[in-house]
C-alpha positions as CSV (number, residue, x, y, z in Angstrom):
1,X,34.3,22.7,-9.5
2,X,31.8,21.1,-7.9
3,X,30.8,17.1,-9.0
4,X,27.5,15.5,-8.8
5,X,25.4,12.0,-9.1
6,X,22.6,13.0,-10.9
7,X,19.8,11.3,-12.5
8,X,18.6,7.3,-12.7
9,X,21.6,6.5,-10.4
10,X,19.9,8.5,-7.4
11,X,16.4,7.7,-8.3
12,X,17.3,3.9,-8.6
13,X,19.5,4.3,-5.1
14,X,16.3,5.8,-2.9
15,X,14.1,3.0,-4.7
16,X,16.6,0.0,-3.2
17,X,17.2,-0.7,-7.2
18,X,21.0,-2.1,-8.0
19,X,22.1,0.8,-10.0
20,X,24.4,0.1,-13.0
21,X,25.0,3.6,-15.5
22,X,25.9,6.5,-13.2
23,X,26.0,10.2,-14.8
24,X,27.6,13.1,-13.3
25,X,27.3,16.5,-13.7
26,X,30.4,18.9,-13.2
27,X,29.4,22.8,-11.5
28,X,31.4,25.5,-11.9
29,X,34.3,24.0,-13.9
30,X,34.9,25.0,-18.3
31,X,36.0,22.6,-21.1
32,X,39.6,23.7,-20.0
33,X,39.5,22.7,-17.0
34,X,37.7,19.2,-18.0
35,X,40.9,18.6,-19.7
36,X,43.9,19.5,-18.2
37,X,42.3,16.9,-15.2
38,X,42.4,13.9,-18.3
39,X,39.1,13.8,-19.2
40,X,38.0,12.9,-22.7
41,X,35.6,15.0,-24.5
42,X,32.6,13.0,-26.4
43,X,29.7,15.2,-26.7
44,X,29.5,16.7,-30.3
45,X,26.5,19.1,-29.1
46,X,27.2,19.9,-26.0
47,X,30.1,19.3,-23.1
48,X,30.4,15.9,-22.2
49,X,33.8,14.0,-21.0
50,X,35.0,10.7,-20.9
51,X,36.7,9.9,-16.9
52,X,40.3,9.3,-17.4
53,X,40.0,6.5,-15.0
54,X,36.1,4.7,-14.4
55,X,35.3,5.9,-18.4
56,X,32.4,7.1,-17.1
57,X,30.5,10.5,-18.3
58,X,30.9,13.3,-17.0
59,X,28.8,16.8,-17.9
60,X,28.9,20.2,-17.7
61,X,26.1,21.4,-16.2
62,X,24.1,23.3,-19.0
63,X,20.8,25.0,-20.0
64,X,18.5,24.3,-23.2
65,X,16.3,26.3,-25.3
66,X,14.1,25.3,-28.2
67,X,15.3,25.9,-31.6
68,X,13.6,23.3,-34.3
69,X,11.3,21.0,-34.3
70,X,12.0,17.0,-32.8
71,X,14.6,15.7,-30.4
72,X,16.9,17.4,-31.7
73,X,16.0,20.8,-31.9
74,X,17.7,22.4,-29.1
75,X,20.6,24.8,-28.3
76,X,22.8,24.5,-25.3
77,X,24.2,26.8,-23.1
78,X,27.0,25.5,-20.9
79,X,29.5,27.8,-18.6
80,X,30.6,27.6,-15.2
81,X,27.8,30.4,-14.0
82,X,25.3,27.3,-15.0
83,X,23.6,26.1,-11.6
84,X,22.8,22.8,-10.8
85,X,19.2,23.7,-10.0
86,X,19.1,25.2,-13.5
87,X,20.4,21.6,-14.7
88,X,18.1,19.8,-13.1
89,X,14.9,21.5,-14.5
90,X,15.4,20.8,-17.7
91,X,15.0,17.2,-17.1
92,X,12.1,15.2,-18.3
93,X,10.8,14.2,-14.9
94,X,11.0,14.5,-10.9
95,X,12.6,11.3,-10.2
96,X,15.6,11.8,-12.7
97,X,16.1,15.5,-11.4
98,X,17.8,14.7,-7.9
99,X,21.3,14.7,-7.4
100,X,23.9,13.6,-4.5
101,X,27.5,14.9,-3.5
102,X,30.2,12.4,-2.2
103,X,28.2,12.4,1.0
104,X,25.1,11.4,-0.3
105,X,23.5,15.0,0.7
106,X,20.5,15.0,-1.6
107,X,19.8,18.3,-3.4
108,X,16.1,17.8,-4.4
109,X,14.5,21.3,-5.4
110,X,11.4,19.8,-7.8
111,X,10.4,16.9,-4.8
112,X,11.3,13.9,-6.7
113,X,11.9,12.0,-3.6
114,X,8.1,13.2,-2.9
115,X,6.9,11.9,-6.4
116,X,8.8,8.5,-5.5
117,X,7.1,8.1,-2.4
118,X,4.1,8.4,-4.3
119,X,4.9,6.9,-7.0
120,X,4.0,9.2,-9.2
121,X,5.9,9.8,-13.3
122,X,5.5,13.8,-13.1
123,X,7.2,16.5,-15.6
124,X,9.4,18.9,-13.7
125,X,8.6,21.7,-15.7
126,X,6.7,22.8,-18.8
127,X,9.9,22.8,-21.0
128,X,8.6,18.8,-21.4
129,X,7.0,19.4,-23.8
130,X,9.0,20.7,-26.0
131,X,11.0,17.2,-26.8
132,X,8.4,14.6,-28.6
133,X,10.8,11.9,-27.5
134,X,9.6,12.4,-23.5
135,X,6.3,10.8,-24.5
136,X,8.3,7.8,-25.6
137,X,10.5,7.9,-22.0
138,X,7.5,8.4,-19.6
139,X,5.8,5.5,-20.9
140,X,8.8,3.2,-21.0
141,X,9.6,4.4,-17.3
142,X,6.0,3.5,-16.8
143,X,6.9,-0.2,-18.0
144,X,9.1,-0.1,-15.7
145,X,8.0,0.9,-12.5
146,X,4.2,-0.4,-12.8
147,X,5.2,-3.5,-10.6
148,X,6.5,-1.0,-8.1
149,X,2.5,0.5,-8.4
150,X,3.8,3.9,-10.3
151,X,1.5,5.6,-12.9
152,X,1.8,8.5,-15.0
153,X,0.4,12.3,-13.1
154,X,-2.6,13.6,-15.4
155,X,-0.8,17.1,-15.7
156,X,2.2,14.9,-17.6
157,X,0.0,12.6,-19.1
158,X,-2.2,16.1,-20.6
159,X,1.2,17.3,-21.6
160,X,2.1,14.2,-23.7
161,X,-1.7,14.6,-25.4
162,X,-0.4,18.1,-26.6
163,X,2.8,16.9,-27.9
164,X,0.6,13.6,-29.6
165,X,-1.4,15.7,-31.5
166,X,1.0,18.7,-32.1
167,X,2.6,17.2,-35.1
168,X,6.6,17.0,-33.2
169,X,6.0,12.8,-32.6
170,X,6.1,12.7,-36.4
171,X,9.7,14.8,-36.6
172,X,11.5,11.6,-34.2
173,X,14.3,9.7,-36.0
174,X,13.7,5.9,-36.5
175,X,16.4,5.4,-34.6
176,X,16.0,7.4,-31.4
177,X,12.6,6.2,-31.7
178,X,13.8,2.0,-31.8
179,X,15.9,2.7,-28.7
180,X,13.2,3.8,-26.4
181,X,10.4,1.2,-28.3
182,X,13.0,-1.9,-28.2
183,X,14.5,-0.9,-24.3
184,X,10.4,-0.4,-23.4
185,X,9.9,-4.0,-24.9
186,X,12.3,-5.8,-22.6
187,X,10.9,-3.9,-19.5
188,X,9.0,-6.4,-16.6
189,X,5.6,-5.0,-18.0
190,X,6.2,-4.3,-21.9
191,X,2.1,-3.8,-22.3
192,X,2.3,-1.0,-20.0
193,X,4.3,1.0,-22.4
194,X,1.9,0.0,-25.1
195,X,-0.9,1.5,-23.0
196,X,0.1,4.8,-21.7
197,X,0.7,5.5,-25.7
198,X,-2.9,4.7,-26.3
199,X,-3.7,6.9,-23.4
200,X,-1.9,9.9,-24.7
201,X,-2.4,9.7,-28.5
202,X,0.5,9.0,-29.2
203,X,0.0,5.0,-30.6
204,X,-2.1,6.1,-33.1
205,X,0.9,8.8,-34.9
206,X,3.8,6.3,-34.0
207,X,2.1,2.7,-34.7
208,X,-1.5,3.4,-36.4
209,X,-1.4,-0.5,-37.3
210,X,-1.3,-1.4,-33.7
211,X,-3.7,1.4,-32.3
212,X,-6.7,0.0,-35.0
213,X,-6.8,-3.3,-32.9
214,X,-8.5,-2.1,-30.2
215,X,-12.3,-2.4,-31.0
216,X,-11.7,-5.0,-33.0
217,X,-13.8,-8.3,-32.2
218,X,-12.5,-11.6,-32.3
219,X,-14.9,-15.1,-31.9
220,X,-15.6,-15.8,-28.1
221,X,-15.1,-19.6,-28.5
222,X,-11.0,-18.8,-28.9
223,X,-10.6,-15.4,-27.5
224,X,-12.2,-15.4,-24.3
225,X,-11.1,-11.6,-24.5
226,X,-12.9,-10.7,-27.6
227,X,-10.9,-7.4,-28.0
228,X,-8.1,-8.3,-30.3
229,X,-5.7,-4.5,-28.7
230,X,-6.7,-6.3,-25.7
231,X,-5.6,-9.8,-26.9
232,X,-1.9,-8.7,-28.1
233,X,-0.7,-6.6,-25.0
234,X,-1.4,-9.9,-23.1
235,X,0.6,-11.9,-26.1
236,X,2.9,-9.3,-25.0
237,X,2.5,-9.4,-21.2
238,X,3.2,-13.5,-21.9
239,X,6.3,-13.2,-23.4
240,X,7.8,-10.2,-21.1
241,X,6.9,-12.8,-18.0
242,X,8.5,-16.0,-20.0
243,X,11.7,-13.7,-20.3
244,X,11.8,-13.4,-23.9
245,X,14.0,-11.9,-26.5
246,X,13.0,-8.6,-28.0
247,X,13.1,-10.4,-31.5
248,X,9.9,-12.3,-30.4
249,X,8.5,-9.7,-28.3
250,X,8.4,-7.5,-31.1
251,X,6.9,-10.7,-33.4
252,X,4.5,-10.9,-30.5
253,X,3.3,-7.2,-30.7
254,X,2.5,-7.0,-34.7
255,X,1.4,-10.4,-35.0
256,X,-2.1,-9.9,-35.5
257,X,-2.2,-6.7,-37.8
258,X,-3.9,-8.2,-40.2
259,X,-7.3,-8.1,-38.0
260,X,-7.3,-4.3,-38.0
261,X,-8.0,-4.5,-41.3
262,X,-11.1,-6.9,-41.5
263,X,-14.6,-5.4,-42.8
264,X,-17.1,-4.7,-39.8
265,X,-19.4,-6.9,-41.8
266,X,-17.2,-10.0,-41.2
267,X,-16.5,-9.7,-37.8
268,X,-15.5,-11.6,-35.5
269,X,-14.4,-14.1,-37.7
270,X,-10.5,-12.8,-40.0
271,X,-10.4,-14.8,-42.7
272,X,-6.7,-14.4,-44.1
273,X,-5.3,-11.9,-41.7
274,X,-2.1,-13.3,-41.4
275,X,-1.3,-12.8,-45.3
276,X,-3.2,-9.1,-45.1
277,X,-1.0,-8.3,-42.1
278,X,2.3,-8.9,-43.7
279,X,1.7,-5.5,-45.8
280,X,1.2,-3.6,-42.3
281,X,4.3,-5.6,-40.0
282,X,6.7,-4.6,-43.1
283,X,5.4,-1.2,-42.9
284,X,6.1,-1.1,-39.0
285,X,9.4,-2.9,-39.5
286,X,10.6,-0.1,-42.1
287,X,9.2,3.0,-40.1
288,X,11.4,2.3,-36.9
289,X,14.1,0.6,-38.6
290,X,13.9,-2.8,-36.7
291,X,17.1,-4.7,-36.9
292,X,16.7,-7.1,-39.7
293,X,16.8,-10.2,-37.1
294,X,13.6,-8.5,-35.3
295,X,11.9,-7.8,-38.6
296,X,12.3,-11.5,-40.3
297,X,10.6,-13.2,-37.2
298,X,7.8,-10.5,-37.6
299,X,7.0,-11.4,-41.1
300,X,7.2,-15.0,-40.1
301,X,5.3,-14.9,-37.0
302,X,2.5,-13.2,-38.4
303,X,2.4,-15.0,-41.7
304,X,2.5,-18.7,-40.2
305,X,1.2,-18.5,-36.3
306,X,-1.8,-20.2,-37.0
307,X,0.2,-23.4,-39.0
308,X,2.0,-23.1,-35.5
309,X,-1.5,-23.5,-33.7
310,X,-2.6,-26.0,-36.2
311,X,0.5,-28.0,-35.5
312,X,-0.7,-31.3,-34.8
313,X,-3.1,-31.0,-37.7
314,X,-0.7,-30.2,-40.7
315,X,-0.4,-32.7,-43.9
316,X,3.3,-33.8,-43.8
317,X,4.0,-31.7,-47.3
318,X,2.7,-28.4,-45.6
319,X,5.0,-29.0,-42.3
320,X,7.7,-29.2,-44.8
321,X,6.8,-26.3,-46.2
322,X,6.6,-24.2,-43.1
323,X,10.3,-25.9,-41.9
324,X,11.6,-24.7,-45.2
325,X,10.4,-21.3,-44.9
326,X,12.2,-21.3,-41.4
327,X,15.6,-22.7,-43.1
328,X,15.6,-24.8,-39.9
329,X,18.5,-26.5,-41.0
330,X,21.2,-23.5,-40.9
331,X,19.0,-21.2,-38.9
332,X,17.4,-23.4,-36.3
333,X,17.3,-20.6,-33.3
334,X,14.7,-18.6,-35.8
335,X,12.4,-21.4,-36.1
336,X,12.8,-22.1,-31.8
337,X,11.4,-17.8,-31.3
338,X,8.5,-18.8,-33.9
339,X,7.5,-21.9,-31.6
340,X,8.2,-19.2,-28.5
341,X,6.0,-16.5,-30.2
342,X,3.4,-19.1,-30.8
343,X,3.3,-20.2,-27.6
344,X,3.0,-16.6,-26.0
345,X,-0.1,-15.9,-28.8
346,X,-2.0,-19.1,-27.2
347,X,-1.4,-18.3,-23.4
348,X,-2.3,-14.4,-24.0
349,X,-5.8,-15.5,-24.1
350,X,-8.0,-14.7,-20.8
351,X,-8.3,-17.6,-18.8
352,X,-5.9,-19.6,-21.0
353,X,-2.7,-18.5,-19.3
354,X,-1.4,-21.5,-17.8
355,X,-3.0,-24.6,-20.7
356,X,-0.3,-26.6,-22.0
357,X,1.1,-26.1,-25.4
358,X,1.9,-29.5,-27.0
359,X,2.4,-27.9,-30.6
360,X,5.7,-26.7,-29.3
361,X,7.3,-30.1,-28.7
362,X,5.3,-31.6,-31.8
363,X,6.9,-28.6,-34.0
364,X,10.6,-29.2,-32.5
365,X,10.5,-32.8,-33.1
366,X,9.6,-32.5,-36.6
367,X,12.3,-30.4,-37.4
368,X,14.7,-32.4,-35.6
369,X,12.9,-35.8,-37.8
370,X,13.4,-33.8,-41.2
371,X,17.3,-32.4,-39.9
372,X,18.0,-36.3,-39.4
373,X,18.0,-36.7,-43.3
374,X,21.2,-37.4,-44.3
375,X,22.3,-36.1,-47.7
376,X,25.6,-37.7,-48.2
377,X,24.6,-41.1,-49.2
378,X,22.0,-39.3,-51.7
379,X,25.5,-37.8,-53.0
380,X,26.8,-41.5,-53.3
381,X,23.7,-42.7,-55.3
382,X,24.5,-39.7,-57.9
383,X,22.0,-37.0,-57.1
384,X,23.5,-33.4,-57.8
385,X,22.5,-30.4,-58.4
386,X,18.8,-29.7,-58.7
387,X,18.1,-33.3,-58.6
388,X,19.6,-33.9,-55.3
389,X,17.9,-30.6,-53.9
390,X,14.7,-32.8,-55.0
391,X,16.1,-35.8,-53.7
392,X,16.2,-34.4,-50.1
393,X,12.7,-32.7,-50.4
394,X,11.7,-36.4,-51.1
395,X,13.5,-37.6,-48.0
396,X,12.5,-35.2,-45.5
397,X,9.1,-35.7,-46.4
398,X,9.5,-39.0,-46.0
399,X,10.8,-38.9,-42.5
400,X,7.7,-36.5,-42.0
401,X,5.3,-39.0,-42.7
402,X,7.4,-41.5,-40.2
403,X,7.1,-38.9,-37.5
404,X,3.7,-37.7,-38.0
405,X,2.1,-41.2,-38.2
406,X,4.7,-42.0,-34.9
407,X,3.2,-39.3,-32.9
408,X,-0.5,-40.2,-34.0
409,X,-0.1,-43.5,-32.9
């Protein structure tokens, strides 16, 4: 029995990267064996133990073949005759296919360590291309390591336009598909991920409703970049660099959907987009499954961003409106990501990176005016029911009006 580091441990170790999950894969030992030494199977398709100890897993070193169609159409083969070469090469790419002994010897046979030097995302064999979900990992790996200055080989990047227009992207679950989109999200360079999809195909299969902004023209005088694709990977590039959460990341990449769907006769100008849109983000949102939190803010990014831009502007009565339609009162974090999501829309604009954005502060202290209303002594005066719900409309408009006219002034 022979043990091995394998995998984003090593390749994050010869990069100088902290390295947090650590995989093993076990040579020369059978399921037996695994657990008469206290480990704890958990793989339902193929060999994999819990550590008795560090809880960390532990594989048998195994071989795949093709069976169906999608991720998870694959047999596995795993005996003690299995080599660790013949483990390695059925990784996804170069960089995740080195491993180290307990002496840190390197065993290396597809030149990862090469492709690291060169920085280079390259498929270690032509078995990538039989798992659609790959296309997925390469471009979030690409998210990843484009700060570092790595890009994706054009042999690979050929190999994901096969599997793009092959049919097998559409056999992905929503949920192995969420994981890779929502851990590529919260990567350094989010847009990155969003672009290597475009490059391969592979947007237009998984999110048609994002790949149909590119192209699309937006007026000069407020988009600087014109191009609205171009316009929401910088929304996105904002909020990735203002440390975001993926619930408004994810608001911040299906914002604009509506725009896609504009006549060529009225361009540049999108008249209602963010009520056309809502059709498309709810279609996105059930595709992948998006947790509910990350499909609410969607909807209400994209049907009230501009009432966020237009802020200042807004008659007391529709400021309410847009507060109620927050529930700021019991779910005031929700209505702080819209402001965020806002913001990020405004400063993905080229040349507009760094302006101030005084509708955030203006939009917070509204809420906080209309939260002051207090209802108890509505209570006292005899309002119930849906009298007193009119009662505090009344109020909280009121205190509206007070704020606006404060903040005018």
């Amino acid at each position: 029995m022979q043990i091995y580091k394998v995998g984003g441990a090593v390749r994050d170790r010869l990069l100088g990267k902290p390295v947090t999950d650590i995989d093993w894969v076990v040579v020369g030992a059978t399921t037996e064996e695994m657990l008469a030494k206290g480990f704890r199977p958990v793989g339902a398709d193929f060999p994999v133990f819990l550590h008795p100890k560090s809880g960390e897993e532990y594989a048998l070193a195994r071989t795949e073949r093709k069976s169906g169609r999608g991720y998870g159409g694959f047999t596995f083969h795993a005996s003690p005759e299995v080599t660790l070469e013949e483990d390695l090469i059925r990784r996804d790419l170069t960089i995740n296919a080195m491993a180290e002994d307990n002496l840190q010897n390197l065993t290396d046979p597809y030149h990862g360590q090469q492709d690291l030097e060169n920085r280079l995302l390259r498929h270690v064999s032509p078995a990538f291309a039989e798992d659609p979900l790959r296309v997925l990992r390469v471009a979030r790996f690409a998210a990843r390591y484009a700060a570092l200055g790595f890009t994706v080989a054009p042999e690979t990047l050929d190999l994901m336009r096969q599997l793009s227009e092959s049919g097998e992207l559409e056999a992905l679950t929503a949920e192995r598909s969420w994981k890779e989109i929502s851990r590529a999200l919260m990567e350094d360079q989010p847009q990155v991920f969003i672009e290597v999809l475009r490059e391969c195909g592979a947007l237009k299969v998984l999110m048609p409703e994002v790949d149909a902004l590119f192209g699309v023209p937006q007026p000069e005088a407020h988009h600087p970049e014109i191009d609205t694709g171009v316009h929401t990977l910088s929304v996105l590039e904002q909020a990735a660099r203002h440390k975001q959460p993926l619930t408004v990341r994810w608001a911040c990449l299906l914002h604009d959907l509506g725009k896609g769907l504009t006549p060529e006769e009225e361009w540049p100008r999108h008249i209602a987009h963010e009520h056309k849109g809502l059709k498309l983000i709810k279609a996105v949102n059930e595709r992948f499954k998006a947790p509910k939190d990350c499909q609410e803010l969607a909807l209400l990014v994209g049907k009230y961003h501009t009432h966020g831009h237009r802020a200042l502007e807004l008659k007391p009565s529709t400021l309410l409106e847009l507060l109620q339609s927050f529930d700021v009162y019991r779910r005031p974090q929700r209505f702080e990501e819209f402001i965020a999501a806002c913001e990020m829309d405004a400063r993905g604009r080229k040349g507009l990176e760094q302006r101030s954005y005084p509708q955030a502060d203006y939009l917070r202290g509204a809420a906080n005016a209309a939260r002051t209303v207090a209802v108890q002594p509505l209570l006292e005066n005899g309002f119930k029911g849906p009298e007193l719900g009119e009662a505090i409309k009344r109020e909280r408009l009121k205190a509206l009006k007070t704020y606006k006219e404060a903040a005018s002034a």
